[in-house]
C-alpha positions as CSV (number, residue, x, y, z in Angstrom):
1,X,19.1,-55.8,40.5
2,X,18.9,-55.1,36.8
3,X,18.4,-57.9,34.4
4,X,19.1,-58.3,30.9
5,X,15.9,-59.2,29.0
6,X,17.3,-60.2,26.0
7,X,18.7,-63.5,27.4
8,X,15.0,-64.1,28.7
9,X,11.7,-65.0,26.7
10,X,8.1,-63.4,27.9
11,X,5.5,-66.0,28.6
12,X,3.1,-64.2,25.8
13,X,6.4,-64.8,23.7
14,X,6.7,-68.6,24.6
15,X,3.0,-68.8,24.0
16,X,3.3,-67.1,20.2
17,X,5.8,-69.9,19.5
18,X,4.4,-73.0,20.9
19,X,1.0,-71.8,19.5
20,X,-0.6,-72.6,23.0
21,X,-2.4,-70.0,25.4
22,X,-0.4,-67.9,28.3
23,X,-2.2,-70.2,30.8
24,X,-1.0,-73.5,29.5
25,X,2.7,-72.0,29.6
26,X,2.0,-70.5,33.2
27,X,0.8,-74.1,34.4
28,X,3.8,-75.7,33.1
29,X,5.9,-73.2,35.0
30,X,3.9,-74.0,38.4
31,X,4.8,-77.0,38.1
32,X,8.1,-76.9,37.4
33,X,8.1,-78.2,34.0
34,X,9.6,-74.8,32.6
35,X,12.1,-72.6,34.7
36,X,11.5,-69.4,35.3
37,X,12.1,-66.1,37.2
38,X,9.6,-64.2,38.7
39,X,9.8,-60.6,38.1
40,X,7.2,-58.3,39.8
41,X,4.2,-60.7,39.3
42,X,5.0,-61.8,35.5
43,X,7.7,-64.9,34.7
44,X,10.7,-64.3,32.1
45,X,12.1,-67.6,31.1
46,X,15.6,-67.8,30.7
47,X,16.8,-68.7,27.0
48,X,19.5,-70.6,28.4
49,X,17.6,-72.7,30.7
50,X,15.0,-74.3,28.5
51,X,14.8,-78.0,28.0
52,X,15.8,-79.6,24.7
53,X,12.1,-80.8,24.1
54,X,10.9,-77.5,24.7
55,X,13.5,-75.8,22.5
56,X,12.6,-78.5,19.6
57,X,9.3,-78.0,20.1
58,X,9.5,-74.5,19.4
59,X,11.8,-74.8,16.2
60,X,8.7,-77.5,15.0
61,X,6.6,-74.5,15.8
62,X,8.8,-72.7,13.3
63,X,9.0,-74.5,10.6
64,X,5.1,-75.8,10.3
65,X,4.9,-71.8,10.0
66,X,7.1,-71.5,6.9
67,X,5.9,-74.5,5.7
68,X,2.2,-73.6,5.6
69,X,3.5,-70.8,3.1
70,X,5.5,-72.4,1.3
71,X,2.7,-75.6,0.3
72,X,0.6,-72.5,-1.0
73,X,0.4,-71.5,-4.0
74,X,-2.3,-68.8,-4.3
75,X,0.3,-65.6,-3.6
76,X,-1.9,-63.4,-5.4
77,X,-4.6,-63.9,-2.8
78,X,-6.0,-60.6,-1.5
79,X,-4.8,-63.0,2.3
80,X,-1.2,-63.4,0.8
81,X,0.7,-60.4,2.9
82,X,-1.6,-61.6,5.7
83,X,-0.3,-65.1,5.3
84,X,3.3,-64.2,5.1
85,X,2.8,-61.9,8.4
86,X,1.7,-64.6,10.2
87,X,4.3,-66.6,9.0
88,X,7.1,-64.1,9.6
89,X,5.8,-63.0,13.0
90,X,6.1,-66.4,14.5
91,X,9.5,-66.8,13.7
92,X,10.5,-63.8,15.2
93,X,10.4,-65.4,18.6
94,X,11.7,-63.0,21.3
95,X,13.8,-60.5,19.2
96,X,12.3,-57.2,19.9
97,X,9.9,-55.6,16.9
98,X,12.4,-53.0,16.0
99,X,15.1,-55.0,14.9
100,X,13.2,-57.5,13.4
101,X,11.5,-54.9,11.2
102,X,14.6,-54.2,9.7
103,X,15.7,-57.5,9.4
104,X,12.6,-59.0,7.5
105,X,11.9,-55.8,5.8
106,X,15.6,-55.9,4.5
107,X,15.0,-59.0,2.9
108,X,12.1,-58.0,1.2
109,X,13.8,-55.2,-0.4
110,X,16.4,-57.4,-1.8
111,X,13.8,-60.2,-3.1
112,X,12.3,-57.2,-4.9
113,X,15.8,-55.8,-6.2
114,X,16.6,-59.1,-7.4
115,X,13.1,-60.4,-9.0
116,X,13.5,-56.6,-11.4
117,X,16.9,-57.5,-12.1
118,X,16.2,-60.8,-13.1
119,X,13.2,-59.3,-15.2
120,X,15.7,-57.3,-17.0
121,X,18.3,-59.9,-17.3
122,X,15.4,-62.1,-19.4
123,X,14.6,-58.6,-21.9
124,X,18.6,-58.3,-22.8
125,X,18.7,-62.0,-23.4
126,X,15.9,-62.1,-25.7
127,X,17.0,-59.0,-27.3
128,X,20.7,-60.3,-27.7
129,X,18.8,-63.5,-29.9
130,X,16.8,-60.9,-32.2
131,X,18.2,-60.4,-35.4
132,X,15.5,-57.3,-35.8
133,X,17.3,-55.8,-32.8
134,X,19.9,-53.4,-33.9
135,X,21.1,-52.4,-30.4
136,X,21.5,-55.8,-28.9
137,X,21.7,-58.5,-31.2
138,X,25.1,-60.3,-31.5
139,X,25.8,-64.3,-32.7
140,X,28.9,-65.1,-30.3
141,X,27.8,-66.4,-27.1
142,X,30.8,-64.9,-25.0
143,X,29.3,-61.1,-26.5
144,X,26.1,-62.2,-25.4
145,X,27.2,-63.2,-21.8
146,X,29.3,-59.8,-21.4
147,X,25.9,-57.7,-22.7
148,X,24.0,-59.9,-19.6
149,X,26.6,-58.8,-17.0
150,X,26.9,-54.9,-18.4
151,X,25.7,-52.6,-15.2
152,X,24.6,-49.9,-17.9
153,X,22.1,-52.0,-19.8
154,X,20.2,-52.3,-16.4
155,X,20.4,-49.0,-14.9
156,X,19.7,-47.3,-17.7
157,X,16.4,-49.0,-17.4
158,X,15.8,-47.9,-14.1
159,X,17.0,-51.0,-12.5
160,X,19.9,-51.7,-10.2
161,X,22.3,-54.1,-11.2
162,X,22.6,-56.7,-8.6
163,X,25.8,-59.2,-8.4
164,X,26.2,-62.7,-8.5
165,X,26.5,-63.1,-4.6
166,X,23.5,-60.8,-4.1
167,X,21.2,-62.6,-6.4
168,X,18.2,-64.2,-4.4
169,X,18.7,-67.9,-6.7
170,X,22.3,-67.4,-4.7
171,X,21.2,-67.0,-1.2
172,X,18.3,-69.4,-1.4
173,X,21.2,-71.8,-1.9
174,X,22.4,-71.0,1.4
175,X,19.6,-70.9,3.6
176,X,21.2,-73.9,5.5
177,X,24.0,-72.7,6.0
178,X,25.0,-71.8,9.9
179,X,26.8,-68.4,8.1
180,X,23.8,-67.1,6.1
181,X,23.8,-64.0,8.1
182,X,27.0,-63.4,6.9
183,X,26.5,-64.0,3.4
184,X,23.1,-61.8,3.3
185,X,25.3,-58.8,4.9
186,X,27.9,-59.4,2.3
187,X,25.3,-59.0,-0.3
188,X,23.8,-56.1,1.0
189,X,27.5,-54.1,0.5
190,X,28.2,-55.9,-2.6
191,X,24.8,-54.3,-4.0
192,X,25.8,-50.8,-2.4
193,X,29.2,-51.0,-4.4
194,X,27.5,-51.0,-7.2
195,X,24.8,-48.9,-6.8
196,X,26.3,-46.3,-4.4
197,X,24.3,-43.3,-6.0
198,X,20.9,-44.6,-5.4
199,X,22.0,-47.2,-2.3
200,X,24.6,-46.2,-0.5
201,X,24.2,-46.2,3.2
202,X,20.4,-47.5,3.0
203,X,20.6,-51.1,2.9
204,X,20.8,-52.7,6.3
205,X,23.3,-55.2,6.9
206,X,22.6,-56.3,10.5
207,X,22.2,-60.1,9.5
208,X,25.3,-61.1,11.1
209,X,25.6,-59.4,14.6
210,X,21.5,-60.1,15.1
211,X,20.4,-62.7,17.7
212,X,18.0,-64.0,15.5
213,X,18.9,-67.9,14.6
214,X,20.5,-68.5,11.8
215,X,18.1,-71.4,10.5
216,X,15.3,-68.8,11.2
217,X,16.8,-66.4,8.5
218,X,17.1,-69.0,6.3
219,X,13.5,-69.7,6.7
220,X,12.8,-65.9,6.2
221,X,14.7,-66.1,3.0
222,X,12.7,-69.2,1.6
223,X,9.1,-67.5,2.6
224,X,10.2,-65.1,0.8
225,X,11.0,-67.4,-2.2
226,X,7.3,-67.9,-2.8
227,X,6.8,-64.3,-4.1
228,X,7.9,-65.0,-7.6
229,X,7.6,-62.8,-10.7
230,X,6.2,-65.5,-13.1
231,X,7.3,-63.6,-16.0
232,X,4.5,-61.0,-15.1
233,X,7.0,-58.5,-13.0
234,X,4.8,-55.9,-13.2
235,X,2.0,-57.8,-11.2
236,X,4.7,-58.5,-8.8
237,X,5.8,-55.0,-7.9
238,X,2.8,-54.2,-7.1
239,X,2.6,-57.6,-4.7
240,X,5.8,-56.6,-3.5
241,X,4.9,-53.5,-2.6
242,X,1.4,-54.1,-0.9
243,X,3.5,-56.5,1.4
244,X,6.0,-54.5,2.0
245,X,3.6,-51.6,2.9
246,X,1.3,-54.4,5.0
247,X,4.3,-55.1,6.7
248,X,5.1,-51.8,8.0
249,X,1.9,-50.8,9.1
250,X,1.9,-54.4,11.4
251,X,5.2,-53.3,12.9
252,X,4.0,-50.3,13.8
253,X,1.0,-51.3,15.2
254,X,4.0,-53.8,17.2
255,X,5.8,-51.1,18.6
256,X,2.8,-49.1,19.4
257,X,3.3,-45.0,20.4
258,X,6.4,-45.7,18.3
259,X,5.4,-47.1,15.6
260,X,3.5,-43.8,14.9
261,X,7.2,-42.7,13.9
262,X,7.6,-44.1,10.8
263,X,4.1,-44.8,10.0
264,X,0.7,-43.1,9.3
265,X,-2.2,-45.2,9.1
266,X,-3.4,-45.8,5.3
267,X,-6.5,-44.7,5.6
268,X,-5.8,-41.0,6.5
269,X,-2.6,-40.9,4.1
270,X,-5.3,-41.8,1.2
271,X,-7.7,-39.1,2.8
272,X,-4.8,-36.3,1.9
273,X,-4.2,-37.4,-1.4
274,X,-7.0,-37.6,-2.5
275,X,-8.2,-34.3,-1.4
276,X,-4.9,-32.5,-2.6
277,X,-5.3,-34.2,-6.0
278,X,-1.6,-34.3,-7.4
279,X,-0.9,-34.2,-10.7
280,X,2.4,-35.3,-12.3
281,X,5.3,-33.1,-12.5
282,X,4.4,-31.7,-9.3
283,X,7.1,-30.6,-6.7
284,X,6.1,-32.6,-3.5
285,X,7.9,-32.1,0.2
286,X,7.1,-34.2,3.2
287,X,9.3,-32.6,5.5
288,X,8.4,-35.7,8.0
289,X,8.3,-38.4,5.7
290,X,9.2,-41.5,7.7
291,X,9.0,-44.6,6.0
292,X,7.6,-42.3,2.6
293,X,4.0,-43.5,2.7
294,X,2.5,-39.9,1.3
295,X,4.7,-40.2,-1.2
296,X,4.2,-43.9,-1.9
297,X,0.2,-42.6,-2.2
298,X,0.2,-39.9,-4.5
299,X,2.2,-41.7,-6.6
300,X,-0.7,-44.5,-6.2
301,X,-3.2,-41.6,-7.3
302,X,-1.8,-40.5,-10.3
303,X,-1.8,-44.3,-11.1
304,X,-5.2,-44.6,-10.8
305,X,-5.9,-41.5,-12.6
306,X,-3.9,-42.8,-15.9
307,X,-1.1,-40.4,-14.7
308,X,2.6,-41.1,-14.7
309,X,3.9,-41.6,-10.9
310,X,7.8,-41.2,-11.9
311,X,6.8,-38.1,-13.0
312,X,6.4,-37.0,-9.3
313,X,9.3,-34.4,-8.0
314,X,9.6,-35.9,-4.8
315,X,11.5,-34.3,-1.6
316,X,11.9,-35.7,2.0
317,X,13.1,-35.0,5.1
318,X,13.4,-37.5,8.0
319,X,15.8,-37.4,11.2
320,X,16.1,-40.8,11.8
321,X,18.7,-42.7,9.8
322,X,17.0,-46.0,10.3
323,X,13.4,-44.9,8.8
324,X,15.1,-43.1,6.2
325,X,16.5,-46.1,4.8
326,X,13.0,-47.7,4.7
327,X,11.7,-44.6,3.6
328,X,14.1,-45.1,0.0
329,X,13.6,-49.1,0.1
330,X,9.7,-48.5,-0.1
331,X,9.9,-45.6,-2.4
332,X,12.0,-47.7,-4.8
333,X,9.7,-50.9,-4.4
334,X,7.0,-48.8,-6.3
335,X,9.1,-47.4,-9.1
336,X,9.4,-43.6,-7.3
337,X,12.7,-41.8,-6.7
338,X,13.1,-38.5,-5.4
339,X,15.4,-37.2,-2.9
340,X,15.6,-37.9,1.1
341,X,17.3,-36.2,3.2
342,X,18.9,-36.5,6.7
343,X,18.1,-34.0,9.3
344,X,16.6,-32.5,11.8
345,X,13.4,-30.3,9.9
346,X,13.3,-27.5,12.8
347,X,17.3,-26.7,12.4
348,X,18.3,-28.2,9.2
349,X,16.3,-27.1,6.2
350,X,17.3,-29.7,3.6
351,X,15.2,-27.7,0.7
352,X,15.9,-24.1,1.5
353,X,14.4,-22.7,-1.3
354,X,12.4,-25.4,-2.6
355,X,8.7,-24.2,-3.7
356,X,6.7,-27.0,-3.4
357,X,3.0,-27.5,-5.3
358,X,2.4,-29.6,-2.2
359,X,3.2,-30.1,1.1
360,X,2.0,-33.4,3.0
361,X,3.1,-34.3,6.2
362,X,2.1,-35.9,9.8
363,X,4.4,-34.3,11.9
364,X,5.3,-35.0,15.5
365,X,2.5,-33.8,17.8
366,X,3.4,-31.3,20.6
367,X,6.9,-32.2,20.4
368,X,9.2,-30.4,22.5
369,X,11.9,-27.7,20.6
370,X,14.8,-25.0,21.2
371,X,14.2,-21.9,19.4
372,X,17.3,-20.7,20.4
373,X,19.1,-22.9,17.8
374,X,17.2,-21.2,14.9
375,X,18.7,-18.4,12.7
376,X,18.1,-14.8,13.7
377,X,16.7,-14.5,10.0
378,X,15.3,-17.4,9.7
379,X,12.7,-17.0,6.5
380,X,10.4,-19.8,7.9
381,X,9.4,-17.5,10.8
382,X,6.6,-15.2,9.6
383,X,3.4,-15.5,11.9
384,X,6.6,-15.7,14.8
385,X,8.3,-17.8,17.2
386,X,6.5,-21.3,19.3
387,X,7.1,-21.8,22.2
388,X,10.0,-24.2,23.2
389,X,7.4,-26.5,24.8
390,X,5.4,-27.5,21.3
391,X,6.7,-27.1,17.7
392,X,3.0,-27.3,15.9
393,X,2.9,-24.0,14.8
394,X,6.8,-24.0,13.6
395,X,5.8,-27.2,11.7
396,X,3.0,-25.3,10.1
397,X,5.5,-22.0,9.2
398,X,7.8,-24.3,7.6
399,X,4.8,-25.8,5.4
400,X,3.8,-21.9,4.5
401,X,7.3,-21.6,3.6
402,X,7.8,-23.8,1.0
403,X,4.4,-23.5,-0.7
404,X,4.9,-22.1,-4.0
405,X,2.3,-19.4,-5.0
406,X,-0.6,-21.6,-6.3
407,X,0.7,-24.4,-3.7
408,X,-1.0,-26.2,-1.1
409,X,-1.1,-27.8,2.0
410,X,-2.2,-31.6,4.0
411,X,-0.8,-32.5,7.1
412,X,-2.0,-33.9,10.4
413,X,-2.2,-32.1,13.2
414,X,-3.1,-32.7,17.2
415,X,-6.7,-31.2,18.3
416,X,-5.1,-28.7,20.7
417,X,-3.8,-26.6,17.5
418,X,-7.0,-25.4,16.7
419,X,-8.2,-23.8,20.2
420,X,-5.0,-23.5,21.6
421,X,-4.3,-19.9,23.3
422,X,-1.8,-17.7,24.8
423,X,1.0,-17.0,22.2
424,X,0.1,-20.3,19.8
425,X,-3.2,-19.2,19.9
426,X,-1.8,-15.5,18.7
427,X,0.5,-17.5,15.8
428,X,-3.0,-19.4,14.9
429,X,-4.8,-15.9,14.4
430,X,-2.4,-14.5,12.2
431,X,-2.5,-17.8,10.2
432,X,-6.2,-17.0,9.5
433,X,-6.1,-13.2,9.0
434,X,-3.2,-14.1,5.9
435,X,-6.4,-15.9,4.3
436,X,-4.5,-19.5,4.6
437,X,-6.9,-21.5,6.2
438,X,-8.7,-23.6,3.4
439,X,-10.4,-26.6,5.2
440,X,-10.2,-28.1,8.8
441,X,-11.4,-31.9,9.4
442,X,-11.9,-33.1,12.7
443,X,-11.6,-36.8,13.0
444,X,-12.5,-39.6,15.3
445,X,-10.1,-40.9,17.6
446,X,-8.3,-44.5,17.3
447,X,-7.1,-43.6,14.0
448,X,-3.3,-44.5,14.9
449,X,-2.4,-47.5,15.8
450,X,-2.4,-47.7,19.9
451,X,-3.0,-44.2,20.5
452,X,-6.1,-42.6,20.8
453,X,-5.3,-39.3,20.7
454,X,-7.6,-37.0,18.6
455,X,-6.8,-35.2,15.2
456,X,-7.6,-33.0,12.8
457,X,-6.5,-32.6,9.3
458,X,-5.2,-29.2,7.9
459,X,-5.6,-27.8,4.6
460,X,-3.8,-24.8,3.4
461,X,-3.8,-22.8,0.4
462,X,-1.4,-20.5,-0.6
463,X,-3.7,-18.7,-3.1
464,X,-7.6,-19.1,-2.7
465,X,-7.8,-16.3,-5.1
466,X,-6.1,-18.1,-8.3
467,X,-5.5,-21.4,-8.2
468,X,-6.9,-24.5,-9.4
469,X,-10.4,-24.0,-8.1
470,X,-13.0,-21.2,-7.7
471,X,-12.2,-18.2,-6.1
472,X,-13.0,-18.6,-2.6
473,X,-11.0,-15.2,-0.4
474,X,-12.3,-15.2,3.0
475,X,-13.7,-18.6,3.1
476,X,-13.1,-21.9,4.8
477,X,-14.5,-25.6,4.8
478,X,-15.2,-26.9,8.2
479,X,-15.6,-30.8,8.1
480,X,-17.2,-32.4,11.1
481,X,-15.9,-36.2,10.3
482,X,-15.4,-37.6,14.5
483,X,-18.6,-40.0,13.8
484,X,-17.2,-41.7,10.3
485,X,-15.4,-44.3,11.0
486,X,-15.1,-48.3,10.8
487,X,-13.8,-49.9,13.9
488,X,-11.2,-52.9,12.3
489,X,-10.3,-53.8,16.1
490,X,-11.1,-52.8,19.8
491,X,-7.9,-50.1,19.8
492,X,-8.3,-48.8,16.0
493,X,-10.8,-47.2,13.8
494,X,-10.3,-46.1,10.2
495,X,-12.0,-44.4,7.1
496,X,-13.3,-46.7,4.6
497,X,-12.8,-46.0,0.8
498,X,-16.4,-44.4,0.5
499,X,-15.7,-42.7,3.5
500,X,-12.9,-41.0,2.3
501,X,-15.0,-40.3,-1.4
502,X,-17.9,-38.9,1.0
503,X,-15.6,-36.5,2.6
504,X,-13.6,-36.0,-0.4
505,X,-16.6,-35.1,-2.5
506,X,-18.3,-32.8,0.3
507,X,-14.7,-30.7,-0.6
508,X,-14.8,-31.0,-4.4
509,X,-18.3,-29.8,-4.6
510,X,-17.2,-26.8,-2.3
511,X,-14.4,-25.8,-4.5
512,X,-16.8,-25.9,-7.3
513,X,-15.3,-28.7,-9.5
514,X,-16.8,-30.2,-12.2
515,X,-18.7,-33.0,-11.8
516,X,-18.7,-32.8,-8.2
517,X,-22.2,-31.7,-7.8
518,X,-23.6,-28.1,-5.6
519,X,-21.8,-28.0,-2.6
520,X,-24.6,-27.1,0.6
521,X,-24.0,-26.8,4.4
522,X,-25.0,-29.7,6.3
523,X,-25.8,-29.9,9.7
524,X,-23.7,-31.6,12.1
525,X,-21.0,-32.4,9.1
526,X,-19.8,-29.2,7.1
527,X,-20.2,-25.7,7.1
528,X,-18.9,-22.8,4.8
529,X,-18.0,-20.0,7.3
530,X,-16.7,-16.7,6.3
531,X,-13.7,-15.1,8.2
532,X,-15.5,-12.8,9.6
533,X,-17.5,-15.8,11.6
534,X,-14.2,-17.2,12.5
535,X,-13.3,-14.3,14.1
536,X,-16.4,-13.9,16.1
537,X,-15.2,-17.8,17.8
538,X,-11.9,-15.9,18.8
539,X,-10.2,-17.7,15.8
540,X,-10.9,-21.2,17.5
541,X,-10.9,-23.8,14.5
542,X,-12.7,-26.5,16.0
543,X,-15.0,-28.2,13.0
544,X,-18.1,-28.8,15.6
545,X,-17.7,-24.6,16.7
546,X,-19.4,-24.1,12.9
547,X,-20.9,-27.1,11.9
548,X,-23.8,-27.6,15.0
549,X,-25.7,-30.7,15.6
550,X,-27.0,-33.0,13.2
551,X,-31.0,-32.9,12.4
552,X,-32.3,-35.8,13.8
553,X,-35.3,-37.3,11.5
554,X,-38.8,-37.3,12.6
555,X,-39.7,-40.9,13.6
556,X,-43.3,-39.8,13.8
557,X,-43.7,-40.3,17.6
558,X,-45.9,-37.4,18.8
559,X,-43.8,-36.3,22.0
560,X,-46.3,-36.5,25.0
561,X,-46.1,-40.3,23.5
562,X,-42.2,-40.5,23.7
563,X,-42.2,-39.3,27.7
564,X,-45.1,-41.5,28.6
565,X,-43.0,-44.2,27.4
566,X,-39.6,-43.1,28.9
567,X,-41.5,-42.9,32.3
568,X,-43.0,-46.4,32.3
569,X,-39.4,-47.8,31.7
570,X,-38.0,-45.8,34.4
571,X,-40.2,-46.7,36.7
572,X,-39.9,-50.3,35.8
573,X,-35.8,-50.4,36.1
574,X,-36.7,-48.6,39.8
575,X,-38.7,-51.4,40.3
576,X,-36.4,-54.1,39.6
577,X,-33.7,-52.3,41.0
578,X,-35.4,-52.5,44.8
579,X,-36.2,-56.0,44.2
580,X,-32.5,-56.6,43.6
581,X,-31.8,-54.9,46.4
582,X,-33.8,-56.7,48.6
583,X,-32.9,-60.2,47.0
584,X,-29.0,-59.4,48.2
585,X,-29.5,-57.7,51.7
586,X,-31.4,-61.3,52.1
587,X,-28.8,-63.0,50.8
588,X,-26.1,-61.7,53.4
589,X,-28.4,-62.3,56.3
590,X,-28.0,-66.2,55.4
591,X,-24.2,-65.5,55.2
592,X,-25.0,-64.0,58.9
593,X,-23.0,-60.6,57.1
């Protein structure tokens, strides 16, 4: 008999909402306090079925949650996105993670649409009141009013113009209301229809079929409230848009193997960037871009490197419709635009003959393919055609082929790329022999969230003979990184800022860039090698093939010392080890055993 889990709540659910432990919830169904079913050997309890005390209980639950954020007024707190998570996550109840993603991060899109409108809306007013303003001033109050409400004077300023029903001082008025879903969805196309070049199709409007509670949206909406611009907007797109970046990263680590999808830890996004080094007016592709996080870093570099980020030339590609929409709600969050595309990467080329300064991308790892849907003179295919059974190496043709002659090249990629044989291992060789190989990183496992499969990261360079750097033909960086790491939980490890500089620098200095220091071989973490030495490993590309063992430093224990010492311990843990032995075998004779 199938049943229909959404009419049920989990025990770890009801436990999440009470704010009580899985065994107090378990005792109260053994005794009958709660109904439920049994299925397999867990309990689902039915929504239906719970007591009124319970189900008040729960909504108290709620509201002390929202509450605790709303009493706070510290939202610039480094905690903040932390404290709204919490928040947010407990009133999500039983709704499964990949709705509610879209729900909350939704909202969070139109608080941030409406605090840069309302930014705007306060520069036209005080310009309409200048005299010294030639463009805006005016005396009648009615002129003044119709300058306020005039779509151009917003959008112009890179801002969308958002309508009286879609303003968030409008649907905080209606969090009470039992039809607030209706009126958020209502706002959603009423923004669209008046922004359908930039929005159309990518706001969500799935606040009135959800089976989310109404007065739980309303609570989403007022948690939301206390992010407020304090006439300082610019501080608050960038709190908007750590949040909404915190956010996505918690629902992925939600959804697990999934969440992978649509994001890629921080940690090794920042690790690309920062050894690409971007530079404004470049053309980027991410041919995989998800939820636009590579982007959403570079831009963050140039930033920090007193570069203009709108200058970026963005270009993505991402099959599913969903993330693509979040993909365009977080680019415009942080004041990027670019284009994103629909499609499938292996069949659809969105940018045909884009050539790209740099390509940066976490593809899909050994993902399944049909070659026979591709072009007979297809222009991607130049090292030849993958196997149907794993797409790495067509994901790494289609990065060659957008490359522009100086261009290069950062993507994840699954360990078994670099040692791989039979005909990928033929496609890898002819990858090296075209001199495109610039650096390999081999990194620790437990950098994604949930899934501890192992990766390396690729970099490619179209021209090692001309570009930005020294002239380097014949030559790659092997980086040995599996033992630098930070462990942030028991499931997930990931590079720390000086980590990344560490790793980062080891590469500058290797490409000979100023300021970055000599560059020399280390043991056990990098090593130059010359083609000619990769060819000698049968093109393998595994970092720790080159690098060898670290030296271990001389602790000044002569050795004869060391093995005395090692024997004496043995031969104590034999020693306690028969004593042991003898304590249980007595033992069970009193148990007559």
């Amino acid at each position: 008999m199938s049943i229909n889990k959404s009419q049920f709540i989990t025990v770890a659910e009801m436990a999440k909402m009470l704010g009580v432990t899985r065994a107090a919830i378990n005792k109260q169904i053994s005794e009958k306090k709660i109904p439920a079913e049994k299925l397999g050997r867990n309990y689902l309890i039915p929504k239906s079925a719970l007591p009124k005390d319970l189900e008040d209980r729960i909504r108290s639950e709620q509201q002390k949650a929202s509450e605790s954020i709303l009493e706070k007024s510290h939202h610039r707190d480094l905690d903040f996105e932390k404290e709204l998570w919490a928040a947010a996550d407990k009133l999500r109840g039983n709704i499964d993670v990949s709705e509610y993603k879209n729900i909350v991060l939704g909202l969070l899109f139109l608080k941030y649409i409406s605090d840069a409108f309302y930014k705007r809306r306060e520069e036209l007013e005080k310009f309409t009141h200048d005299p010294k303003n030639e463009d805006f001033y005016v005396k009648d109050e009615k002129a003044r009013a119709q300058i306020l409400e005039t779509k151009d004077f917003y959008k112009s300023a890179g801002v969308f113009y958002v309508p009286e029903k879609s303003r968030w001082e409008f649907l905080q008025t209606k969090t009470m209301q039992s039809d607030i879903g209706q009126v958020l969805d209502k706002a959603m196309d009423l923004i669209e229809e008046d922004n359908r070049a930039e929005l159309e199709g990518v706001l969500p409007k799935i606040y009135t079929r959800t089976t989310l509670d109404h007065a739980v949206i309303g609570e989403l909406v007022n948690i939301f409230s206390r992010i407020s611009f304090d006439h300082n907007f610019d501080r608050e797109k960038d709190i908007l848009g750590r949040i909404y970046e915190y956010f996505l990263g918690q629902f992925a680590s939600s959804e697990g193997k999934r969440g992978g999808e649509f994001f890629t830890a921080r940690s090794i996004v920042k690790l690309l960037v920062e050894i690409l080094e971007p530079y404004e007016n470049a053309r980027v592709l991410d041919p995989a871009c998800g939820s636009g996080g590579m982007f959403v870093s570079m831009g963050e570099y140039l930033h920090n490197h007193e570069q203009d980020p709108s200058k970026l030339a963005i270009n993505g590609q991402e099959s599913n419709q969903t993330t693509l929409r979040l993909a365009k709600m977080n680019l415009a969050i942080r004041g990027l635009s670019g284009k994103i595309e629909l499609g499938n990467t292996y069949y659809q080329d969105k940018f045909p003959h884009l050539q790209a300064d740099f390509v940066i991308a976490n593809p899909p790892f050994n993902a399944e393919w049909d070659p026979s849907k591709l072009a007979d003179n297809d222009p991607r295919i130049t090292l030849g055609i993958p196997p149907s059974g794993n797409a790495n190496f067509m994901w790494i043709q289609h990065f060659v082929h957008h490359l522009a002659p100086n261009g290069m090249a950062g993507f994840v990629m699954a360990n078994g790329a670099l040692a791989v044989s039979g005909k990928e291992g033929e496609l890898r060789q002819k990858l090296i022999e075209a001199d495109l190989v610039d650096v390999i990183i081999a990194c620790p496992s437990k950098l994604f969230y949930n899934v501890s499969l192992p990766v390396s990261l690729w970099f490619l360079a179209k021209n090692k003979n001309g570009d930005r750097f020294r002239k380097r033909p014949g030559e790659t960086l092997f980086i040995d990184a599996r033992e630098i790491f930070e462990h942030i939980s028991r499931k997930q490890v990931v590079f720390t800022s000086k980590q990344i500089q560490k790793i980062a620098n080891t590469i500058r200095a290797w490409r000979g860039e100023s300021n970055a220091g000599e560059y020399k071989d280390i043991p056990g973490l990098c090593k130059s090698a010359k083609l000619e030495d990769i060819k000698k490993n049968g093109y393998v590309l595994t970092p720790g093939r080159y690098v060898g063992l670290a030296e271990e430093e001389d602790d000044g224990i002569p050795f004869q010392e060391k093995v005395h010492k090692l024997s004496a311990e043995i031969k104590d843990a034999f020693k306690k080890s028969d004593e042991l032995e003898e304590t249980i075998i007595a033992n069970l004779k009193r148990l007559d055993i």
